[in-house]
C-alpha positions in Angstrom: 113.9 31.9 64.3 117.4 30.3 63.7 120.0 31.9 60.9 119.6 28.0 59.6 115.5 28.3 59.3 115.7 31.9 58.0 118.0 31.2 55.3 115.8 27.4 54.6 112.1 29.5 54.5 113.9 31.9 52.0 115.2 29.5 50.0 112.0 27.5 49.7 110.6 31.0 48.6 113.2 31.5 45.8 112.6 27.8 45.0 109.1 28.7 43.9 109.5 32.1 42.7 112.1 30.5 40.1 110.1 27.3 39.3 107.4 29.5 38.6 108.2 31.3 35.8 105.2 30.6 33.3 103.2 32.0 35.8 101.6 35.5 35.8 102.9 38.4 37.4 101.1 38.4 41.1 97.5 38.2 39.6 94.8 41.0 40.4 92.8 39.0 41.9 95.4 38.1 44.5 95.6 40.4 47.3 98.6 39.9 48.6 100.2 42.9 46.8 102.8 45.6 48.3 99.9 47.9 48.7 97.0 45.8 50.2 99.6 44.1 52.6 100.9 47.4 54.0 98.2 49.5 54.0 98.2 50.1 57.6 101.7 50.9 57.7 102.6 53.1 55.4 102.9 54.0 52.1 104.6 52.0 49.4 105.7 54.1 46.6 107.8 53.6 43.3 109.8 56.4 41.2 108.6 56.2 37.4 110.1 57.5 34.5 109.0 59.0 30.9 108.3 55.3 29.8 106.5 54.0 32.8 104.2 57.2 33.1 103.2 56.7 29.6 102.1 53.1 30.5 103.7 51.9 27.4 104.0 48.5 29.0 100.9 47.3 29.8 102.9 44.4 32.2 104.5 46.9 33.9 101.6 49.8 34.3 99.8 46.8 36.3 102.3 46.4 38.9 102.0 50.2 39.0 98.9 50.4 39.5 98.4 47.3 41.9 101.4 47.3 43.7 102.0 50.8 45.2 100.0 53.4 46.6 102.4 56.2 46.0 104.8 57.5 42.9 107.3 60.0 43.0 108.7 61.7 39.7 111.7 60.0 39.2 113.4 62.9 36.8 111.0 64.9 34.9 110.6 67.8 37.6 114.5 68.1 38.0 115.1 71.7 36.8 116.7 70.8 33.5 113.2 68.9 32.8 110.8 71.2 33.9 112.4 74.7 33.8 114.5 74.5 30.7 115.0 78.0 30.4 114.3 81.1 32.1 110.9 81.8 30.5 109.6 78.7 29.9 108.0 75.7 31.9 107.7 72.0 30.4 105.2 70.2 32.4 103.9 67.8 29.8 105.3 64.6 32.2 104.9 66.1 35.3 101.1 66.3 34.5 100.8 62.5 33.2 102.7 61.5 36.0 100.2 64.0 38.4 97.2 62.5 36.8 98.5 58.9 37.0 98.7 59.2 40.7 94.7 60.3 40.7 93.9 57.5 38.3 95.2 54.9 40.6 94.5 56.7 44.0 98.0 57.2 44.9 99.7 59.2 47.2 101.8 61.5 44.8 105.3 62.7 45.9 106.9 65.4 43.7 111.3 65.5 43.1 112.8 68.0 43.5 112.1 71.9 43.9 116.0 72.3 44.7 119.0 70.8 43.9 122.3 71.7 43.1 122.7 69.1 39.9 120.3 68.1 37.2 120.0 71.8 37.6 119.3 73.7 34.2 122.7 75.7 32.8 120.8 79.2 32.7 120.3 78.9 36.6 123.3 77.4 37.0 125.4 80.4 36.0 123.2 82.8 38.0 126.1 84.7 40.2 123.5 88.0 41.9 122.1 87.1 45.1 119.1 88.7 44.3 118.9 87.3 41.3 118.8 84.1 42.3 116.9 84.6 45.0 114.3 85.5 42.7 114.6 82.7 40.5 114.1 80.0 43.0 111.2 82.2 44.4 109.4 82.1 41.0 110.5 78.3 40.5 109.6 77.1 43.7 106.1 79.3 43.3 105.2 78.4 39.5 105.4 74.6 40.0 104.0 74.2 43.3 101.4 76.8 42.6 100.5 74.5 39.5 100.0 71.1 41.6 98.4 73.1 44.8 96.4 70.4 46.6 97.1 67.7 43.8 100.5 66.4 45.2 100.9 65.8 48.6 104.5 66.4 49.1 107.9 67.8 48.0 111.1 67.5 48.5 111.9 70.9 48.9 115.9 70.5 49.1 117.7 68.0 47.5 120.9 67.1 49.0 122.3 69.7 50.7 124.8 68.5 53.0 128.2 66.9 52.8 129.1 63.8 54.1 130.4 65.8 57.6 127.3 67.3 57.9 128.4 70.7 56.9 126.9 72.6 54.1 127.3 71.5 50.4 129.1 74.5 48.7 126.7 74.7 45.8 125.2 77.3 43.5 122.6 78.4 45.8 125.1 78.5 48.5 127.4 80.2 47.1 125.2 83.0 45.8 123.0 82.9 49.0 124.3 82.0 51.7 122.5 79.2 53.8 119.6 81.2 54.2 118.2 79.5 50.5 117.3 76.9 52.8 114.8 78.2 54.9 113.4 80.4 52.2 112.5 77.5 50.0 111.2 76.1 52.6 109.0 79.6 53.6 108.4 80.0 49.9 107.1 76.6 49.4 104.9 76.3 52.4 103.4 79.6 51.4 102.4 78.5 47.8 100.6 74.9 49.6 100.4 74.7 53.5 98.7 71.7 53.1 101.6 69.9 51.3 104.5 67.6 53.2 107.3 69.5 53.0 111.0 67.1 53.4 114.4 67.9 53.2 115.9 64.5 51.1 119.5 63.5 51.4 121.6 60.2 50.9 124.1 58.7 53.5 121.5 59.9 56.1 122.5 56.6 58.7 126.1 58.2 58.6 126.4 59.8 62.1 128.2 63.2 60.9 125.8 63.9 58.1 122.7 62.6 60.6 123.8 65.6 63.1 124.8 68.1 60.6 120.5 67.2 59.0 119.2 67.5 62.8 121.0 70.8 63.0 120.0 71.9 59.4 115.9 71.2 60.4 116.4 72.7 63.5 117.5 75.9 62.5 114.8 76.3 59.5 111.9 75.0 62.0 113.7 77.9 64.8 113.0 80.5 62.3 109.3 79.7 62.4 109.3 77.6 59.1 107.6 74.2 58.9 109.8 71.4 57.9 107.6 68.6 57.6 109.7 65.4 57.2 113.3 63.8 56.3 114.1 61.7 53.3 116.2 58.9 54.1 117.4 57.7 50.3 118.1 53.9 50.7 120.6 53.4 48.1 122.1 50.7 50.6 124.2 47.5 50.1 123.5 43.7 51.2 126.0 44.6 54.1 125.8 48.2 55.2 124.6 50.7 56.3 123.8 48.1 59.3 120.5 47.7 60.4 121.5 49.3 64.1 122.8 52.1 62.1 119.0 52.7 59.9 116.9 52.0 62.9 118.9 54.4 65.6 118.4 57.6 62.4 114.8 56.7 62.4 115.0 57.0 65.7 117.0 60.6 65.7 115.2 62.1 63.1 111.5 61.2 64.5 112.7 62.8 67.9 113.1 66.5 66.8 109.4 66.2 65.4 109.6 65.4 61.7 108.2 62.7 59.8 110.5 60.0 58.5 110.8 58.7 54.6 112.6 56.1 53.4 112.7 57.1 50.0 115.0 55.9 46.7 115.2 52.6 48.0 117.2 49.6 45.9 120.0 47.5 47.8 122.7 46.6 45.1 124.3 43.2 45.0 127.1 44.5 43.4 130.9 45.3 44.2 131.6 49.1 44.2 134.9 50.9 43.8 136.2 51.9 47.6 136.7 55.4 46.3 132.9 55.3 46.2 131.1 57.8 48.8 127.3 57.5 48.7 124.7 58.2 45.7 126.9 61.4 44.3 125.7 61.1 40.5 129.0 62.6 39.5 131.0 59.4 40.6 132.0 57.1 37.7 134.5 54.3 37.7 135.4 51.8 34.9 133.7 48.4 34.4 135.8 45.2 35.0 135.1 41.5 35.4 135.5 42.0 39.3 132.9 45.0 39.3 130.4 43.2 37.3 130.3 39.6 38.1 126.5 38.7 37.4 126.1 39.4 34.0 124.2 35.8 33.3 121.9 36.1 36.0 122.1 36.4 39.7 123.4 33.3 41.7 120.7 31.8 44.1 122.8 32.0 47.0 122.9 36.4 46.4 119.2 36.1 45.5 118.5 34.5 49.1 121.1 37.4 50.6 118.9 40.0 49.1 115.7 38.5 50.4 116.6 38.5 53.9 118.5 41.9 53.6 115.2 43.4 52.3 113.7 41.3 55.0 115.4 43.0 58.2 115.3 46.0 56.9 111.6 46.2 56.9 111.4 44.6 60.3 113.1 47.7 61.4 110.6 49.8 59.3 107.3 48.1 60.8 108.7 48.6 64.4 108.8 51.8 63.3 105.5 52.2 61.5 104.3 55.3 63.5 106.9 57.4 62.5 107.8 56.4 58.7 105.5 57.8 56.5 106.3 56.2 53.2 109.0 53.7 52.0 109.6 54.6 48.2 111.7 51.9 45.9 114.0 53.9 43.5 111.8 52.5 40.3 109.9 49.1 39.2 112.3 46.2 38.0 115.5 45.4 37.7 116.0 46.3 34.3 115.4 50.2 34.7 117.0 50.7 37.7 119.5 53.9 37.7 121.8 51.2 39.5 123.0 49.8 36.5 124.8 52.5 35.7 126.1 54.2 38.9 128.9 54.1 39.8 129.5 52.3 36.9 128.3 52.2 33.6 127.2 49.1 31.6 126.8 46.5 34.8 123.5 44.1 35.4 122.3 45.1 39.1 119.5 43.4 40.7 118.4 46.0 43.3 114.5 45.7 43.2 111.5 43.6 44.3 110.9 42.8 40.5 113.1 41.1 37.8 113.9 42.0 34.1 111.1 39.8 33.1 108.6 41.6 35.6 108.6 38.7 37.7 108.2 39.2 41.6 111.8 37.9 42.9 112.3 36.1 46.6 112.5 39.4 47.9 109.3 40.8 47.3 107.9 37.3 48.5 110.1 37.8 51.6 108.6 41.2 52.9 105.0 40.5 52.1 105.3 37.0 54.1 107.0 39.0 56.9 103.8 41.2 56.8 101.6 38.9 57.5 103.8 36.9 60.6 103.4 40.8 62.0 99.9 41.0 61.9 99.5 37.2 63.1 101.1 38.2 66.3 98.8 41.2 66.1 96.1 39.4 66.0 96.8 36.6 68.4 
């Protein structure tokens, strides 16, 4: 198909997405949804927060429930959530957002056992080897010991690596060495052998911090370890990483034996600050006119950019289907997305399938029809 045909069939789509805006969200009754259309493929999940695990929305908890068949915990099993001090365990969301899964059948992903931010201040200023040690033993062993058999995968480490691939000088580091790795690996495998086990990273298309992840898994599978799959987060832009880029790191990672993720995925539409360097949550720049230019809405021409970016990206995933697991989108709609404020704070991003008014955008539209061309071709 020509650029000029591409770009006329997406615009047609946006054409009736927007003229349609009395209409109901994608009906139940239609089965055209994100789950029922790839449900040979893989998995496609969403990241929920508090609100949306409540199901205070009743709008929302449909699309939830109709449009993905797996959730991951967006932030309420981050150590600060969870393990708010050393003797005692909130899991109030994490089970609502465990029994949520089973209520709709879901494939249920769990976020994060490890990770050097979010991290809760008492563990944070743990100095002793041992004693740390023993804390992420217990941590890692209390929460997966709880959910044994009820979710079917963690991430086990949460970005780990900097952006050359070596090791990210955090806490755990610093007190343990690199071996933390492989023994939260080894400790979490032990507690459920039956559980997915990843390693989750951003920037995982870049090639430095691609070898230094290959190098990482190598050495913890070496030791005997199971290492189940990598977590590419797809916090991506309408321009890069470039599709060669995401397709050749499926590729790599797939080839030393792991399953592959595409987890955290939102493309933002927006300028961001060159000093910018992946999803580190610790970046924030000032909001300007320049930064923030869509604040009335986004222009068609951008909407029909983010349909066909969405669109070749998942033409890459469905060549790919036997080795990509899931494909998770970093949360619902628009209006929730962590994007709007990161890097900076106080802008309107429109990263998602689904608009502030819960309304399926030219992109969703855009990857369900490319679905169906695929198993067409299938077919004939």
């Amino acid at each position: 198909m020509t650029r000029l045909k591409q770009f006329l069939f997406i615009a047609a789509i946006l054409v009736l997405v927007i003229g349609c805006k009395q209409a109901n969200v994608a009906s139940p009754e239609k089965n055209n949804s994100l789950r029922n259309t790839y449900k040979d493929a893989f998995y496609i999940g969403t990241a929920l927060n508090r609100f949306q695990i409540d199901e205070k929305d009743s709008t929302m908890a449909a699309i939830v429930g109709r449009e993905f068949s797996s959730i991951t915990a967006e932030n309420i099993m981050k150590s600060m959530q969870i393990h708010p001090t050393r003797d005692s365990f909130n899991y109030e969301y994490a089970d609502k957002f465990v029994a949520l899964g089973e209520k709709y059948n879901m494939f249920i992903h769990g976020h994060t056992l490890v990770w050097h931010s979010q991290l809760s201040p008492w563990i944070r200023n743990i100095t002793d080897s041992t004693e740390m040690a023993e804390t992420l033993k217990s941590h890692i062993q209390a929460i997966v010991g709880r959910y044994k058999g009820r979710i079917n995968s963690w991430d086990v480490v949460n970005e780990a690596l900097n952006e050359e691939g070596t090791l990210r000088k955090s806490v755990f580091l610093n007190t343990m060495g690199k071996e933390y790795l492989t023994l939260a690996f080894k400790w979490a495998s032990e507690v459920d052998p039956k559980a997915d086990l990843y390693y989750n990273d951003y920037n995982m298309t870049n090639v430095e911090k691609r070898n230094g992840a290959i190098k990482m898994v190598k050495h913890i599978k070496g030791q005997g370890i199971k290492v189940d799959g990598i977590g590419m987060q797809g916090h991506w832009h309408l321009n890069r990483p470039s599709l060669e880029e995401i397709e050749q790191s499926i590729l790599d990672y797939a080839s030393i034996g792991v399953k592959v993720s595409i987890t955290e995925l939102d493309i933002s539409v927006l300028p961001n600050p060159q000093d910018l360097v992946g999803a580190e949550i610790s970046q924030n720049f000032k909001n300007s006119e320049a930064l923030n230019p869509y604040t009335k809405g986004l222009p068609d021409s951008i909407q029909v950019k983010l349909a066909n970016r969405y669109k070749d990206i998942f033409k890459i995933f469905l060549k790919h289907k036997d080795k990509i697991s899931r494909v998770t989108f970093w949360g619902v709609s628009d209006g929730q997305s962590w994007l709007n404020g990161f890097p900076v704070r106080g802008r309107t991003n429109y990263p998602l399938l689904f608009d502030r008014d819960l309304k399926p955008k030219a992109a969703y539209d855009s990857i369900i029809a490319l679905k169906q061309r695929f198993d067409n071709k299938l077919a004939n």
